[in-house]
N, CA, C and O of each residue as an XYZ file, in Angstrom:
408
protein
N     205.642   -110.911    -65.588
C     205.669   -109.568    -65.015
C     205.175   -108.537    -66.030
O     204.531   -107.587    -65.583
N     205.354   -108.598    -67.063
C     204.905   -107.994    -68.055
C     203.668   -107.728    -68.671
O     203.319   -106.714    -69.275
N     202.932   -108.963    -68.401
C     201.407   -109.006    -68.777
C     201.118   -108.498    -67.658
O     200.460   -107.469    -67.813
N     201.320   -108.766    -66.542
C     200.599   -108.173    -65.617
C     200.668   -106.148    -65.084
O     200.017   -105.521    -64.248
N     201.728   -105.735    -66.018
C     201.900   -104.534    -66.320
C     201.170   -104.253    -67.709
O     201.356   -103.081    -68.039
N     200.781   -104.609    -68.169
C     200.368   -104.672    -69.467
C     198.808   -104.525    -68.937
O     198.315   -103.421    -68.706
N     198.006   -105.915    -68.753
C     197.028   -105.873    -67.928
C     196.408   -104.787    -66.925
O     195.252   -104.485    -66.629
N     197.572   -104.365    -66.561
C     197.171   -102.977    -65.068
C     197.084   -101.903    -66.267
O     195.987   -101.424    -66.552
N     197.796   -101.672    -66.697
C     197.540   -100.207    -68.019
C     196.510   -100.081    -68.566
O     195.957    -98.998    -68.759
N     195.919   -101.616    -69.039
C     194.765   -101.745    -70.104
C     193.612   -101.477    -68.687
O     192.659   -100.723    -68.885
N     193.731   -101.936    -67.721
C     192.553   -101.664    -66.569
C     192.524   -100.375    -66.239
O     191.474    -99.750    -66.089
N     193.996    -99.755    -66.068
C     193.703    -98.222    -65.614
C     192.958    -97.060    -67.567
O     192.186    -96.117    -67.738
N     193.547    -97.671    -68.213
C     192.738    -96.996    -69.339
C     191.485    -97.426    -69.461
O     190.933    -96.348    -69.679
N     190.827    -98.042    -69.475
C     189.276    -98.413    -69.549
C     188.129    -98.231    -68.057
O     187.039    -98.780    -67.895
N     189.010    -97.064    -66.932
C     188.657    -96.886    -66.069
C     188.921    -95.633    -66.301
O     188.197    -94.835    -65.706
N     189.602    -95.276    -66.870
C     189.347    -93.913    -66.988
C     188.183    -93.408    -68.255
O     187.470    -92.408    -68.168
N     188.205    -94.170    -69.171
C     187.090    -93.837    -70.235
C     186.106    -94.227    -69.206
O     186.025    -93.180    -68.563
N     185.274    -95.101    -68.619
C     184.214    -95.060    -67.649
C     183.997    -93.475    -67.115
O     183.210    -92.633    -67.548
N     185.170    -93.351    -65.800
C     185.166    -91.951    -65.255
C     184.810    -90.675    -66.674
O     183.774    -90.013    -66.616
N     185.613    -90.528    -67.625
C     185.117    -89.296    -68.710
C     183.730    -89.508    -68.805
O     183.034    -88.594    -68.364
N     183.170    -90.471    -69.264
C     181.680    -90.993    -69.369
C     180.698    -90.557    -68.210
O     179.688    -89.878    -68.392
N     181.223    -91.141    -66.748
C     180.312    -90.086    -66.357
C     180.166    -89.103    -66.085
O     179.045    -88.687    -65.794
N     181.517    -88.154    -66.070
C     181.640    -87.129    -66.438
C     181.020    -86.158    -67.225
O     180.869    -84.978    -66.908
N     180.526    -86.905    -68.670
C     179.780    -86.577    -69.689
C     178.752    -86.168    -69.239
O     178.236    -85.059    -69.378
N     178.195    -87.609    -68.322
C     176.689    -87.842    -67.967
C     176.374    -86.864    -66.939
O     175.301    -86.262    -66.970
N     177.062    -86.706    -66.215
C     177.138    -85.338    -65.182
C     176.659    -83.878    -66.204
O     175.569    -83.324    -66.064
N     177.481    -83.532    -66.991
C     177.242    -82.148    -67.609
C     175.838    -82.115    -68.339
O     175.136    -81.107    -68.266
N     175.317    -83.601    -69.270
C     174.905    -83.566    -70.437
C     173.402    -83.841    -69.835
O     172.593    -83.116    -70.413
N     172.801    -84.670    -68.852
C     171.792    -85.386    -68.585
C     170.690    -84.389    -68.184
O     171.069    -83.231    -68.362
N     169.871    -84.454    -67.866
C     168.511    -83.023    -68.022
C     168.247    -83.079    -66.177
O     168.704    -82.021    -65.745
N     167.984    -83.477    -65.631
C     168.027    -83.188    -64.419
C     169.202    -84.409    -63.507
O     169.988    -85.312    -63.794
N     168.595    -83.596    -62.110
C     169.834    -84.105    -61.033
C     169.729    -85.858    -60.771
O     170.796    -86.375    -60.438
N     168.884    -86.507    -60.861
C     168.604    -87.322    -60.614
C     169.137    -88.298    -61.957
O     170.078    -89.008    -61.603
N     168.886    -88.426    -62.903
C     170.013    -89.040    -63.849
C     171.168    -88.379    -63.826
O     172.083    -89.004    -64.362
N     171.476    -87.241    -63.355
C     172.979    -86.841    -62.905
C     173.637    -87.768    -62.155
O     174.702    -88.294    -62.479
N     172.983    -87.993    -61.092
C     173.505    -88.514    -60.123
C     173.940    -90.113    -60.699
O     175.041    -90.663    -60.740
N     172.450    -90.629    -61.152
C     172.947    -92.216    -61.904
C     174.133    -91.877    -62.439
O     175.177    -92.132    -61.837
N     174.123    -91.336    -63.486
C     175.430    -91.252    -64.045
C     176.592    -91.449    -63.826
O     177.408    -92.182    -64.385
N     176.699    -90.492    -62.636
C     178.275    -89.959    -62.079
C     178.463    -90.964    -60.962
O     179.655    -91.094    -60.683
N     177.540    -91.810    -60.145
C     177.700    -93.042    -59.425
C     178.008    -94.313    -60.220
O     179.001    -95.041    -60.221
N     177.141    -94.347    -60.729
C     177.285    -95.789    -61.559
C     178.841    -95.849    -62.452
O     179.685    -96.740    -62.362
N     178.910    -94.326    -63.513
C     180.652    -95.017    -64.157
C     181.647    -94.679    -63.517
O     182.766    -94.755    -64.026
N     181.409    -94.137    -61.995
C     182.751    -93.584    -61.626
C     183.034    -94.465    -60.578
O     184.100    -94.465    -59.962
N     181.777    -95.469    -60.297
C     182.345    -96.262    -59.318
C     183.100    -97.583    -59.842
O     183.924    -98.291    -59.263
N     182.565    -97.677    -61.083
C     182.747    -98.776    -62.453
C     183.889    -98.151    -62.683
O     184.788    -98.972    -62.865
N     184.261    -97.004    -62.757
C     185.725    -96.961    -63.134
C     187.018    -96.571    -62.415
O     188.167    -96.664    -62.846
N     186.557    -96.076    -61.128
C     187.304    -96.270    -60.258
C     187.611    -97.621    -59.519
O     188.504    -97.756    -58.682
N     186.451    -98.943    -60.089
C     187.283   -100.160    -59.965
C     188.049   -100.925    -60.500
O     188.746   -101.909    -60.256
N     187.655    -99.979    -61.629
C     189.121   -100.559    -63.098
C     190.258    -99.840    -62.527
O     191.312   -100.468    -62.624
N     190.326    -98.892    -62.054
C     191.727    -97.693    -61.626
C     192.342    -98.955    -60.698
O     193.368    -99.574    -60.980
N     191.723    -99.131    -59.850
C     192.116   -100.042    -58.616
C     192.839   -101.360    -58.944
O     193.918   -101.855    -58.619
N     191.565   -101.811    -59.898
C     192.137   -103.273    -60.241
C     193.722   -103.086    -61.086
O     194.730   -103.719    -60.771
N     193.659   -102.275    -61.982
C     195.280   -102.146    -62.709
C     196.109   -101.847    -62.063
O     197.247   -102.257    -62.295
N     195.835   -101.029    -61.024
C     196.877   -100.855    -59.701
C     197.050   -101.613    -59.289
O     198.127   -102.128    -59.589
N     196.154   -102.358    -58.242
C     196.399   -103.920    -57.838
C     197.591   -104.741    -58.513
O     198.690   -105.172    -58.164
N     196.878   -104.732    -59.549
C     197.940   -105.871    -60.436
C     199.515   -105.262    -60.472
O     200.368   -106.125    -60.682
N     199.763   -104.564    -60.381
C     200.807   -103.784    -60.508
C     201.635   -103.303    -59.224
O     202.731   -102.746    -59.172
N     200.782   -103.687    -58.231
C     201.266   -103.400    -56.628
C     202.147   -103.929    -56.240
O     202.171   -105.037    -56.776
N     203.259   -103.759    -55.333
C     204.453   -104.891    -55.123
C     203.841   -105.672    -54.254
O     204.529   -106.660    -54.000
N     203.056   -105.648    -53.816
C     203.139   -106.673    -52.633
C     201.359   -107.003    -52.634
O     200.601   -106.625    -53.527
N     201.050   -107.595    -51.711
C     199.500   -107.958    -51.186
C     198.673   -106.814    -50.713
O     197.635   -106.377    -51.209
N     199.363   -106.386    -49.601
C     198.861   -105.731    -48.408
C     198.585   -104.273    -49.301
O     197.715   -103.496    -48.907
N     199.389   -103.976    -50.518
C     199.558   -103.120    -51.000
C     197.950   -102.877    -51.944
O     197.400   -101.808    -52.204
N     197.600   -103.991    -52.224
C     196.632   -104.616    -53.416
C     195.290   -104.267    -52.705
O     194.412   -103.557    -53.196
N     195.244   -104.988    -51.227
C     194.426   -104.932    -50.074
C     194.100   -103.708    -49.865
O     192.902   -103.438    -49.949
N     195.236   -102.433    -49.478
C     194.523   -101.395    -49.351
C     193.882   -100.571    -49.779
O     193.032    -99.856    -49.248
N     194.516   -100.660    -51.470
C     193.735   -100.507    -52.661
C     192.309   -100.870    -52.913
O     191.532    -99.971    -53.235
N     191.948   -101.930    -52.813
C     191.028   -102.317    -52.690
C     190.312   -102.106    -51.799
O     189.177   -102.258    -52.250
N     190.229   -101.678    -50.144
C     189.679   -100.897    -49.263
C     189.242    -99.394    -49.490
O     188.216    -98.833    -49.105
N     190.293    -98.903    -50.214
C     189.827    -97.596    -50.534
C     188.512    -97.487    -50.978
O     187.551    -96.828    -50.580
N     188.807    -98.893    -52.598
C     187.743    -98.385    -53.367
C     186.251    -98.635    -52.494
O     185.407    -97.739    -52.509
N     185.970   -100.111    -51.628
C     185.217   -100.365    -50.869
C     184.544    -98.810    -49.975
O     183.429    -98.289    -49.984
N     185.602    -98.521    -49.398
C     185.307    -97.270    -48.646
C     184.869    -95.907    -49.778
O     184.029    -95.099    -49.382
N     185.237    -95.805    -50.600
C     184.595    -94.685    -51.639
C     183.213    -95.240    -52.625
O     182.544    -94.630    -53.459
N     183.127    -96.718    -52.099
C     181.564    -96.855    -52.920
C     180.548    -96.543    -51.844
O     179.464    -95.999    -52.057
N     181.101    -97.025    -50.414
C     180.047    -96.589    -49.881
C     179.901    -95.059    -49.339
O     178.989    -94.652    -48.620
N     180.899    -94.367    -49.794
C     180.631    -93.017    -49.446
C     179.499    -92.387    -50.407
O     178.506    -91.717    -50.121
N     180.183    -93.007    -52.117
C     179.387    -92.088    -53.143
C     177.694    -92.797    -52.986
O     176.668    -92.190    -53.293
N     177.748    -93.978    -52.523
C     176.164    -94.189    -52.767
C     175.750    -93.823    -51.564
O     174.583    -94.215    -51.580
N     175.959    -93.252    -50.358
C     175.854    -92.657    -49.677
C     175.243    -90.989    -49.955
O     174.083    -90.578    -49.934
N     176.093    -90.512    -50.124
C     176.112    -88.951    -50.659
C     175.093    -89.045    -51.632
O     174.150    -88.295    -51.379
N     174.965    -89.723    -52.670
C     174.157    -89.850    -53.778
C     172.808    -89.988    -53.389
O     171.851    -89.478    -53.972
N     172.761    -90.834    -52.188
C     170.964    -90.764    -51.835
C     170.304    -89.824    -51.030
O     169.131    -89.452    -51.083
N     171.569    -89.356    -49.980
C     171.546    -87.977    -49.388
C     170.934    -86.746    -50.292
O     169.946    -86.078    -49.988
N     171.883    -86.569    -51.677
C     171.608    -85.444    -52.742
C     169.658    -85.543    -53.249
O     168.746    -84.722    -53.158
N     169.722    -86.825    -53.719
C     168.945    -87.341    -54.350
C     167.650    -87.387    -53.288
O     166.686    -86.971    -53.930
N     167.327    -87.648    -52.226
C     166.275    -87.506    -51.064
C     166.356    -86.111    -51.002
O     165.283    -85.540    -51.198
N     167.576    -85.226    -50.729
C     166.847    -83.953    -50.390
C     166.172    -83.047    -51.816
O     165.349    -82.158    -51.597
N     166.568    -83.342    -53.128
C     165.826    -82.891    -53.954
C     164.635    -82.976    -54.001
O     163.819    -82.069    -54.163
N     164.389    -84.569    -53.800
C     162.910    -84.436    -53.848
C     162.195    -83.987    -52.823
O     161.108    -83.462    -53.063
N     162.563    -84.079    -51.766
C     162.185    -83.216    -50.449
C     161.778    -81.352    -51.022
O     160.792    -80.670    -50.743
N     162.707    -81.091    -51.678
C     162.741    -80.167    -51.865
C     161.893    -79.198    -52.907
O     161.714    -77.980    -52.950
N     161.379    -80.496    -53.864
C     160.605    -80.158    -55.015
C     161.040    -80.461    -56.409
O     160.451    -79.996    -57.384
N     161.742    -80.993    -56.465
C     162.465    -81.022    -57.593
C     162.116    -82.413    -58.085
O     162.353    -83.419    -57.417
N     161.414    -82.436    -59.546
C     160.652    -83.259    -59.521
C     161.468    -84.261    -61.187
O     161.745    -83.780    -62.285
N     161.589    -85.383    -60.804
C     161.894    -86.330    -61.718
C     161.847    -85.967    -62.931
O     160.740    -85.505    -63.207
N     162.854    -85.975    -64.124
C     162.821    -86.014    -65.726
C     161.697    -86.653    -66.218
O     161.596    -87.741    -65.653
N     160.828    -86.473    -66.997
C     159.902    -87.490    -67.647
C     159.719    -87.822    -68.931
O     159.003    -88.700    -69.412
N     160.716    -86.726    -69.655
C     160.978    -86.692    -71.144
C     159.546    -85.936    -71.424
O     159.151    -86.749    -72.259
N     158.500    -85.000    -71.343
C     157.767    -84.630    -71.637
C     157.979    -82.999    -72.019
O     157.365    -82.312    -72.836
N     159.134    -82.634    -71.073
C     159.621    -81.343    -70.843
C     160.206    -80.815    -72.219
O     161.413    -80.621    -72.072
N     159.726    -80.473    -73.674
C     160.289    -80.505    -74.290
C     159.772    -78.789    -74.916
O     160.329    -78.296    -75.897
């Protein structure tokens, strides 16, 4: 019982350094479009570490299960939203980082 509380802590802390990270990558990155990588890629990476240490830590199954639905249901929202953002920029004009912009 213990490792597996132990285990869920060490998953919910290394899911949250993911989430700060893209967090980072959100503020720090030069346009919207590596914004977006950013803040999809570690927050979905670390909102499955959040999940998984929960899981482990859940009393029961069903408990673990819905947990795990959530996260299912919030990946496909954010890569959802994310291509939504990301199509209407470029629709819009907003034209890809190229590192030249200096």
């Amino acid at each position: 019982m213990l490792t597996r509380v132990l285990l869920g802590d060490a998953a919910v802390v290394i899911g949250i350094l993911f989430i700060i990270s893209g967090t980072v990558g959100l503020l720090r990155f030069p346009d919207i479009y590596t914004r977006l990588h950013a803040l999809t890629k570690a927050d979905n990476v670390g909102l499955g570490f959040v999940v998984l240490g929960l899981a482990l830590q859940a009393p029961d199954l069903y408990a673990a299960a819905r947990l795990l639905l959530i996260w299912f249901l919030v990946l496909l929202a954010s890569t959802t939203s994310a291509h939504l953002v990301a199509r209407s920029a470029l629709r819009g004009g907003i034209k890809p980082w190229t590192g030249k912009d200096k």
